[in-house]
DSSP file (Angstrom, degrees, kcal/mol; ACC not computed):
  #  RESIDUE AA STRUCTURE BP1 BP2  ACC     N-H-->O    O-->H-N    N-H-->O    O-->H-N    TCO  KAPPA ALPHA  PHI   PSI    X-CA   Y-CA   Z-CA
    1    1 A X              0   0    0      0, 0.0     2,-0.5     0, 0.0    38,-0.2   0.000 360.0 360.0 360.0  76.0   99.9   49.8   91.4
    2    2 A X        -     0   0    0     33,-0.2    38,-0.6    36,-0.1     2,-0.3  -0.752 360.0-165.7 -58.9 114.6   97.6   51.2   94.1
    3    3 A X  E     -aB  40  66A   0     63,-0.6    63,-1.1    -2,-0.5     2,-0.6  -0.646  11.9-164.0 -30.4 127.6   98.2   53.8   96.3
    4    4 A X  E     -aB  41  65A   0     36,-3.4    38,-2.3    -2,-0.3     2,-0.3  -0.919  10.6-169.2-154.2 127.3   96.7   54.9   99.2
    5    5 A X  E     -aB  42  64A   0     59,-2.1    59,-1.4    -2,-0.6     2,-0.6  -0.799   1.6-167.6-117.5 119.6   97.6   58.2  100.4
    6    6 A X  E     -aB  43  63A   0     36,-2.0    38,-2.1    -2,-0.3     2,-0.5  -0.952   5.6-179.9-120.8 138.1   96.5   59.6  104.0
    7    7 A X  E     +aB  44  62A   0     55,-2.0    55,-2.3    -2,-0.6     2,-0.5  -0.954   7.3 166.5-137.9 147.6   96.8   62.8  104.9
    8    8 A X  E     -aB  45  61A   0     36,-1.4    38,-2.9    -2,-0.5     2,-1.2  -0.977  47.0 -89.9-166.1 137.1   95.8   64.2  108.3
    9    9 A X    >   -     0   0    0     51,-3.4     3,-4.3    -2,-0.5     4,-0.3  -0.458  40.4-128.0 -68.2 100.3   96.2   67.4  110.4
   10   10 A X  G >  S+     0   0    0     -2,-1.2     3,-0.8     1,-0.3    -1,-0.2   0.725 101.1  78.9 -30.4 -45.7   99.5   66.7  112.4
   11   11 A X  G >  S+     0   0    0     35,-0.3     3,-0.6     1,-0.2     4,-0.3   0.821  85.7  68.6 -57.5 -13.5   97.5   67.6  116.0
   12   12 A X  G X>  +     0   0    0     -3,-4.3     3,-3.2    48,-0.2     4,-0.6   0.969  67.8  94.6 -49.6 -51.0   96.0   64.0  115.6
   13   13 A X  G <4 S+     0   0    0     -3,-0.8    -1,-0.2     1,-0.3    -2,-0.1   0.702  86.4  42.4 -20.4 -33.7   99.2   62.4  116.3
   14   14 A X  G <4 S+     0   0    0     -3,-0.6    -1,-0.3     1,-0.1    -2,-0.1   0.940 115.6  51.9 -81.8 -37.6   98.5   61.9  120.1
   15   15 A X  T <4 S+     0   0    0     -3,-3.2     2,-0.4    -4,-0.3    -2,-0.2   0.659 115.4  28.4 -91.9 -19.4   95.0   60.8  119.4
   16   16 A X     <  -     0   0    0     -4,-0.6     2,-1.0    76,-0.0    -1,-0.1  -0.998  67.7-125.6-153.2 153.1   95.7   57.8  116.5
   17   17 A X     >  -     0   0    0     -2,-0.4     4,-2.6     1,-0.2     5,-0.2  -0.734  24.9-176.8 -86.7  88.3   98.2   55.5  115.7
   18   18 A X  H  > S+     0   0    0     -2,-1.0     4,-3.6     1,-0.2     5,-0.3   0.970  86.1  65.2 -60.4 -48.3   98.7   56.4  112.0
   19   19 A X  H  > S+     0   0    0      1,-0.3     4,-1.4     2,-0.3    -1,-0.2   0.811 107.0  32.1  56.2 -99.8  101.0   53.7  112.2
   20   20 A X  H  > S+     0   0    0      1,-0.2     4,-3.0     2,-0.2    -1,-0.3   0.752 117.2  61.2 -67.8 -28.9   98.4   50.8  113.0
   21   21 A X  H  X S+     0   0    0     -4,-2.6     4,-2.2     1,-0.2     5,-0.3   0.990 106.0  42.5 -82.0 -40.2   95.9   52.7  110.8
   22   22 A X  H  X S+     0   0    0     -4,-3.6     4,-0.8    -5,-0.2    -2,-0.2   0.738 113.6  50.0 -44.2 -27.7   98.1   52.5  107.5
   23   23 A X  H  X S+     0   0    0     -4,-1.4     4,-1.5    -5,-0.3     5,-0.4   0.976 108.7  51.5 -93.5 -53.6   98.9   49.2  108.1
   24   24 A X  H >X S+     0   0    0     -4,-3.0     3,-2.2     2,-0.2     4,-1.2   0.911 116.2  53.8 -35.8 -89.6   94.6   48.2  108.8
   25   25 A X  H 3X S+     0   0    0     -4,-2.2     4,-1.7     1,-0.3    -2,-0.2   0.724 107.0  44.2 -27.3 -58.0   94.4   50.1  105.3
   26   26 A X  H 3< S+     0   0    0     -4,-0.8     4,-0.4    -5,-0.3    -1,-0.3   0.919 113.2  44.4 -12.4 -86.9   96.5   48.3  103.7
   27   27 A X  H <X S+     0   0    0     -3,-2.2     4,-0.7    -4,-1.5    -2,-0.2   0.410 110.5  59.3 -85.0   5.8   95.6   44.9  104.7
   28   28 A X  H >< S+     0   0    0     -4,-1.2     3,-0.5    -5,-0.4     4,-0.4   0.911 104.7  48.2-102.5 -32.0   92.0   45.8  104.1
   29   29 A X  T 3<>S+     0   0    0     -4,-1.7     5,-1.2    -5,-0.2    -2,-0.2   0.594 110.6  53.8 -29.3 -43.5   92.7   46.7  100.4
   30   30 A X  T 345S+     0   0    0     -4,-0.4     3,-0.3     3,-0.2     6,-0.3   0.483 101.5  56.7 -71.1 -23.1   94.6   43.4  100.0
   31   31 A X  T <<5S+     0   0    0     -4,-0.7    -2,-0.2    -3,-0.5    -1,-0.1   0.543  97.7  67.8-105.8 -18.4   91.6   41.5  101.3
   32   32 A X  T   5S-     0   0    0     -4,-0.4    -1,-0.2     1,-0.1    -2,-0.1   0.284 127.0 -92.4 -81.0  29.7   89.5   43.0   98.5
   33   33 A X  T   5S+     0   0    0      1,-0.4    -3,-0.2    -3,-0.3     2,-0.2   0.228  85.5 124.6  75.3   0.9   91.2   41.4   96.3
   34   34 A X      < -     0   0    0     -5,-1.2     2,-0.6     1,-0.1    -1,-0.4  -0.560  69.0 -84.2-100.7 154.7   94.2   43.6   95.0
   35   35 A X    >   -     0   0    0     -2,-0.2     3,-1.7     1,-0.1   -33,-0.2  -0.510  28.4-152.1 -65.3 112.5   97.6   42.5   95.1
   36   36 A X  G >  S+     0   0    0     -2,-0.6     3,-1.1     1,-0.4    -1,-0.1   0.844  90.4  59.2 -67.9 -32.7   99.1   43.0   98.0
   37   37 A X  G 3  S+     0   0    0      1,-0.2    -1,-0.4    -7,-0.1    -2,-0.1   0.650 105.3  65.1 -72.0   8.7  102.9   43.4   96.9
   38   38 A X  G <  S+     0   0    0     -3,-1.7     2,-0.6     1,-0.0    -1,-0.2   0.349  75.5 104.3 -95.3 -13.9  101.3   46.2   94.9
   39   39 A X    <   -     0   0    0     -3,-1.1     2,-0.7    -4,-0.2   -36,-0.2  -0.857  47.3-163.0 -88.5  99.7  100.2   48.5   97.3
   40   40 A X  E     +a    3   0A   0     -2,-0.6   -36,-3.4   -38,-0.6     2,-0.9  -0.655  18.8 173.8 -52.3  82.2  101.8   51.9   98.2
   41   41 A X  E     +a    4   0A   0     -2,-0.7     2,-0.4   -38,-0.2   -36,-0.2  -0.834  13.6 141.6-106.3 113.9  100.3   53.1  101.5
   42   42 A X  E     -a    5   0A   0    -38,-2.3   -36,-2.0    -2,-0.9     2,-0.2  -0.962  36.8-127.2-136.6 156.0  101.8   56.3  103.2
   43   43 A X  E     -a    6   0A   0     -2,-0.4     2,-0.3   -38,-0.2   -36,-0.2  -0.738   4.6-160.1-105.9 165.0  101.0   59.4  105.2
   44   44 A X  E     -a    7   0A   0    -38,-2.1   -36,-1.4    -2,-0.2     2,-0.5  -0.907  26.7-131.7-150.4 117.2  101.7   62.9  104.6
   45   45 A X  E     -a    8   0A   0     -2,-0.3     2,-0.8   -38,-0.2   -36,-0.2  -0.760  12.0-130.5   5.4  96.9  101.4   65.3  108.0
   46   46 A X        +     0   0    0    -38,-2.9   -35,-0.3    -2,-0.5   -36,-0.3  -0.623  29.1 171.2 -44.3  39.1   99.8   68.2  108.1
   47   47 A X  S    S+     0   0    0     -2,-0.8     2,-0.3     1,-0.1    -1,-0.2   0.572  75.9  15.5  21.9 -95.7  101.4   71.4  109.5
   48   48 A X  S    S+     0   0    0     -3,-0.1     2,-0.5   -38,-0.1    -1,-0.1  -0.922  70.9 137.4-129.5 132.0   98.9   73.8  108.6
   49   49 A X        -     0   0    0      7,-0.3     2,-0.5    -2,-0.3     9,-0.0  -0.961  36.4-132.1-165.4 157.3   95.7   73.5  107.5
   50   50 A X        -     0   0    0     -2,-0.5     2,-0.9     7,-0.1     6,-0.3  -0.847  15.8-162.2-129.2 103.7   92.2   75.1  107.9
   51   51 A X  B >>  -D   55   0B   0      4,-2.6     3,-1.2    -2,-0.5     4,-0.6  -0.680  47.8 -71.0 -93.5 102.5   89.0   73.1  108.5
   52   52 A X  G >4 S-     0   0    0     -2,-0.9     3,-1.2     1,-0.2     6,-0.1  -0.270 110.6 -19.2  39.9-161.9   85.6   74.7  108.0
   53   53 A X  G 34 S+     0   0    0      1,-0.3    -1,-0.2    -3,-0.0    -2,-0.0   0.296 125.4  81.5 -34.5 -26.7   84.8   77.3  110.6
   54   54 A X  G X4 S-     0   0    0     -3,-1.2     3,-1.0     1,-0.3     2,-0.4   0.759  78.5-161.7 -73.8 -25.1   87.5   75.8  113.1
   55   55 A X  B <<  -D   51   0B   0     -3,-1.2    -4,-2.6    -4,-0.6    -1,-0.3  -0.620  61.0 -18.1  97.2-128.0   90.0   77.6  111.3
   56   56 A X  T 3  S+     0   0    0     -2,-0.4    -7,-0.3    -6,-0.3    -1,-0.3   0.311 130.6  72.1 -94.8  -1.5   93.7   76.0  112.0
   57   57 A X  S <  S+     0   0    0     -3,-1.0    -2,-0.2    -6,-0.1    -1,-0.2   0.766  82.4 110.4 -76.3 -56.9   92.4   74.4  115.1
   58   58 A X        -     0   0    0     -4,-0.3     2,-0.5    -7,-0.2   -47,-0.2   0.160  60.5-132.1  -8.2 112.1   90.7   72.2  113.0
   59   59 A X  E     + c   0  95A   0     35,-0.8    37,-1.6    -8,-0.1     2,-0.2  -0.826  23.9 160.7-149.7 170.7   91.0   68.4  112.1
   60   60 A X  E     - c   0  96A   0     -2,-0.5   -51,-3.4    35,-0.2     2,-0.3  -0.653  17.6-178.2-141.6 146.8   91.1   66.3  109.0
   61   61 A X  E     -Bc   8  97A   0     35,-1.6    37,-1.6    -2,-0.2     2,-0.5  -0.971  17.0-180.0-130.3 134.2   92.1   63.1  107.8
   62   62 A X  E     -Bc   7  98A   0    -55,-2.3   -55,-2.0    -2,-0.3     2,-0.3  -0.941  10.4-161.1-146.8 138.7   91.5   62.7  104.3
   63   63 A X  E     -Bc   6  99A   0     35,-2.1    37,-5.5    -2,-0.5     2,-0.3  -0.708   5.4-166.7-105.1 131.6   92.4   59.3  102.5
   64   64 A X  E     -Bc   5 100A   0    -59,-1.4   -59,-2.1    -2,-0.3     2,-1.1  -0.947   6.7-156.7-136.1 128.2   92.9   59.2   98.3
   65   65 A X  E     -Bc   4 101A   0     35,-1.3    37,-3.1    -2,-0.3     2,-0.4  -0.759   3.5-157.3 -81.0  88.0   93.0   56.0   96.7
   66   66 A X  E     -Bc   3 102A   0     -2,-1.1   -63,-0.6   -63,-1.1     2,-0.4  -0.571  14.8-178.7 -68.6 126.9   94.7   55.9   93.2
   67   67 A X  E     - c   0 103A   0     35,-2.1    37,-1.1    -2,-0.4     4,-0.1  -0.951  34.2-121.4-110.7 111.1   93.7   52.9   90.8
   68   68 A X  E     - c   0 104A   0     -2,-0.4     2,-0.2    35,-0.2    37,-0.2  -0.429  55.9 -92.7 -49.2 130.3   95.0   52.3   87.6
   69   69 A X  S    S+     0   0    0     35,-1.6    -1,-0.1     1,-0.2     3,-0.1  -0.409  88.3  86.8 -91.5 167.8   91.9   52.5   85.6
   70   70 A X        +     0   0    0      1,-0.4     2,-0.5    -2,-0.2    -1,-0.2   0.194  57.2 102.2 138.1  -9.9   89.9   49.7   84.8
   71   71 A X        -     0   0    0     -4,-0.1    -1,-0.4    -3,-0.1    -4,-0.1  -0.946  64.9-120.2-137.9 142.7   87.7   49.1   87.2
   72   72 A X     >  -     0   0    0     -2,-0.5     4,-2.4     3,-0.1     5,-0.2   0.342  28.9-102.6 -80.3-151.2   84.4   49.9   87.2
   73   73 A X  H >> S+     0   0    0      1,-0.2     4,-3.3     2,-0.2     3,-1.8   0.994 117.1  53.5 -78.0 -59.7   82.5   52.1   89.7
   74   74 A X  H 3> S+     0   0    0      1,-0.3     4,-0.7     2,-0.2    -1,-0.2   0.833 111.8  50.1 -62.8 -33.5   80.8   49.7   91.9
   75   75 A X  H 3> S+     0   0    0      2,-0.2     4,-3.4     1,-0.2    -1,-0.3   0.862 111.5  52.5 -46.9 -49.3   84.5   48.1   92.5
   76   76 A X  H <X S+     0   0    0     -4,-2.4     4,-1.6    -3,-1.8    -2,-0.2   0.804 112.8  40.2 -78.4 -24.1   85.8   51.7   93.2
   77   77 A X  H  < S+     0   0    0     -4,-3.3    -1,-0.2    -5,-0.2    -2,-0.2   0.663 109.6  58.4 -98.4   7.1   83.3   52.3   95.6
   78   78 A X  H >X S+     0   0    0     -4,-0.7     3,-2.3    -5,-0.3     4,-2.1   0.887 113.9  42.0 -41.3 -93.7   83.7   48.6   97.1
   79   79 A X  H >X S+     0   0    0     -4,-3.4     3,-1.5     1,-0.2     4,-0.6   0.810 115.6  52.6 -39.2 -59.0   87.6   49.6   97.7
   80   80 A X  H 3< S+     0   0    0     -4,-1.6    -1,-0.2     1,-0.3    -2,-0.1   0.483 114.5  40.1 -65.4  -9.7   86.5   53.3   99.1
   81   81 A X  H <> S+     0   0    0     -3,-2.3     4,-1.1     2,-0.2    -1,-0.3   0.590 113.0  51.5-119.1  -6.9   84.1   52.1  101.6
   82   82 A X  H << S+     0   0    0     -4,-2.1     4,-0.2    -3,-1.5    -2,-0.2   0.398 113.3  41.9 -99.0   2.4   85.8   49.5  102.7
   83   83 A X  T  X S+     0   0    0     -4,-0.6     4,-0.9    -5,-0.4    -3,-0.2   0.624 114.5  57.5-110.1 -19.0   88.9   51.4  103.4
   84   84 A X  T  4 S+     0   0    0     -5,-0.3     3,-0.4     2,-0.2     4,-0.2   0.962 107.4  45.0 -65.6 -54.2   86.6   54.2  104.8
   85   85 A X  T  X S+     0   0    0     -4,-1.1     4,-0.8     1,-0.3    -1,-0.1   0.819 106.3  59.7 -62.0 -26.7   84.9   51.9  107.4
   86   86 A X  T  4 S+     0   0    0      1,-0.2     3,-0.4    -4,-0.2    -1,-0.3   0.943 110.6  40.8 -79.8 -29.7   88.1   50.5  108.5
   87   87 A X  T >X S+     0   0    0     -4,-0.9     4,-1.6    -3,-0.4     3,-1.1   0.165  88.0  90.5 -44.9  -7.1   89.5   54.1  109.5
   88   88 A X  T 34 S+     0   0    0     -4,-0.2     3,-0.2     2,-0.2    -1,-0.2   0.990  80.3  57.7 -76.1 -55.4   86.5   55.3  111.1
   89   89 A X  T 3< S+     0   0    0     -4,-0.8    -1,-0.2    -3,-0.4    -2,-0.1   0.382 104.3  55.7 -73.9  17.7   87.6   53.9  114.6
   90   90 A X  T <4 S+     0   0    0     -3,-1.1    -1,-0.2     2,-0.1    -2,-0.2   0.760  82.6  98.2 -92.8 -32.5   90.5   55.9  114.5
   91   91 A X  S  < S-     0   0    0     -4,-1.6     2,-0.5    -3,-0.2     6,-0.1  -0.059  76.9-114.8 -59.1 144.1   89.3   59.2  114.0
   92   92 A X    >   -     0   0    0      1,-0.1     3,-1.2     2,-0.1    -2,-0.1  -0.633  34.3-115.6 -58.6 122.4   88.8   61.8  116.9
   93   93 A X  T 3  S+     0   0    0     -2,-0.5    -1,-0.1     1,-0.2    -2,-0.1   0.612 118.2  48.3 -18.4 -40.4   84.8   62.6  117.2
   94   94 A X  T 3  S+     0   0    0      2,-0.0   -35,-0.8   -34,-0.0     2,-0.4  -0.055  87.9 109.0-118.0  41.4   85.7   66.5  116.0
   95   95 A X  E <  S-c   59   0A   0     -3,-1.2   -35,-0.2   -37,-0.1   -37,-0.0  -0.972  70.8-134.1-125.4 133.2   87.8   65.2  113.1
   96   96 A X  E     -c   60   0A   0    -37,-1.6   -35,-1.6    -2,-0.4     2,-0.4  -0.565  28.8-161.8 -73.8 136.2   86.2   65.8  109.1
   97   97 A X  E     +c   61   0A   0    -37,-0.2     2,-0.3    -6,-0.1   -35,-0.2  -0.956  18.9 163.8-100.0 133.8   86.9   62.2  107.6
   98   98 A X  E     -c   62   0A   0    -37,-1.6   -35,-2.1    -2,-0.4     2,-0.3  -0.956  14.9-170.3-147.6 167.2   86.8   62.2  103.6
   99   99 A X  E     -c   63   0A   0     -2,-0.3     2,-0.2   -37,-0.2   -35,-0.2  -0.846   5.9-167.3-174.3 131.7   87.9   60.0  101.0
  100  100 A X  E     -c   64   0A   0    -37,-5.5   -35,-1.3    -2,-0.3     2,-0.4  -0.731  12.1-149.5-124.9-177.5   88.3   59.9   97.6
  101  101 A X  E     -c   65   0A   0    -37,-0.2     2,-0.4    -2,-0.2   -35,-0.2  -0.863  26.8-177.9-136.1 133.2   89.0   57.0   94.5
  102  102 A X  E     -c   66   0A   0    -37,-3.1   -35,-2.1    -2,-0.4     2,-0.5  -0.993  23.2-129.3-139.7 164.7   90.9   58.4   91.5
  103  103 A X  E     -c   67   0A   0     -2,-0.4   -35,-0.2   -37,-0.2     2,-0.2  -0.997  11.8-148.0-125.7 136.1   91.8   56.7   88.5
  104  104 A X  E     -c   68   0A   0    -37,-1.1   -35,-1.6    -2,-0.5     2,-0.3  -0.586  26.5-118.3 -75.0 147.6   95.5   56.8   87.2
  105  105 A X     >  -     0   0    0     -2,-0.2     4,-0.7   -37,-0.2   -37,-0.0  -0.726   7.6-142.2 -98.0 130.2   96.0   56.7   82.9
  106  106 A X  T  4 S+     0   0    0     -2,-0.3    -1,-0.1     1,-0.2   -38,-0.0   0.431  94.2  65.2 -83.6   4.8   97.5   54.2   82.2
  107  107 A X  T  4 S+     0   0    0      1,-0.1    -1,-0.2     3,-0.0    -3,-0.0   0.848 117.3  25.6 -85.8 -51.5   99.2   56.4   79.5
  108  108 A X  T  4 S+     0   0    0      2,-0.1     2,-0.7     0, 0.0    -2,-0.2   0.317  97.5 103.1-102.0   8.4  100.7   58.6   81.7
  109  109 A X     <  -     0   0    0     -4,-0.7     2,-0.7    -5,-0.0    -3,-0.0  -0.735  60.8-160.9-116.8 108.6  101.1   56.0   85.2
  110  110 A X              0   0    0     -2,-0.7    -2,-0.1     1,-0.1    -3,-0.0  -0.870 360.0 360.0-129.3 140.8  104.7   55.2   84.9
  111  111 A X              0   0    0     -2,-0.7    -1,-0.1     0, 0.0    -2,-0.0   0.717 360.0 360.0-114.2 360.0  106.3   52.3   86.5
């Protein structure tokens, strides 16, 4: 059950279509092979938030992919760079892009 979580400083919202970018994320996950009825992709809005030296002006998108673990590294960094690249032409020029891969326990990962 993957997930893929974006979270992004709410002044973007004129500048990118979270919209179109969730939905590229998504299908771009799906095409690396994971099951596509299986994917959870959503965004979370940003208020308030403080970016390096820019203070609250500042702005960020930052993307986390949860995986049930199992899969090795070079797989998790597959999925994380291909879900990176495909996001890249949405971001604003003075906006921090990050992303991270987690693995879920499959002890504690309840469905």
């Amino acid at each position: 059950m993957p997930h893929i979580i974006l979270e992004y400083s709410k002044s973007i919202e004129t500048h990118v279509d979270i919209s179109a970018a969730l939905s590229d994320m998504h299908d771009t996950l799906a095409a690396q092979g994971v099951d596509k009825a299986r994917i959870k992709t959503r965004a979370v809005s940003l208020e308030h938030n403080i970016i390096g030296d820019t203070g609250p002006t500042g702005q960020m998108i930052h993307v986390t992919l949860l995986l049930l673990e199992g899969r090795d590294v070079a797989t998790r960094q597959q999925y994380g760079q291909a879900l990176y690249d495909i996001l890249q032409p949405y971001v604003p020029e003075a906006c921090s892009l990050t992303l991270e891969v987690r693995e879920m326990h499959k002890d504690t990962y309840i469905l």
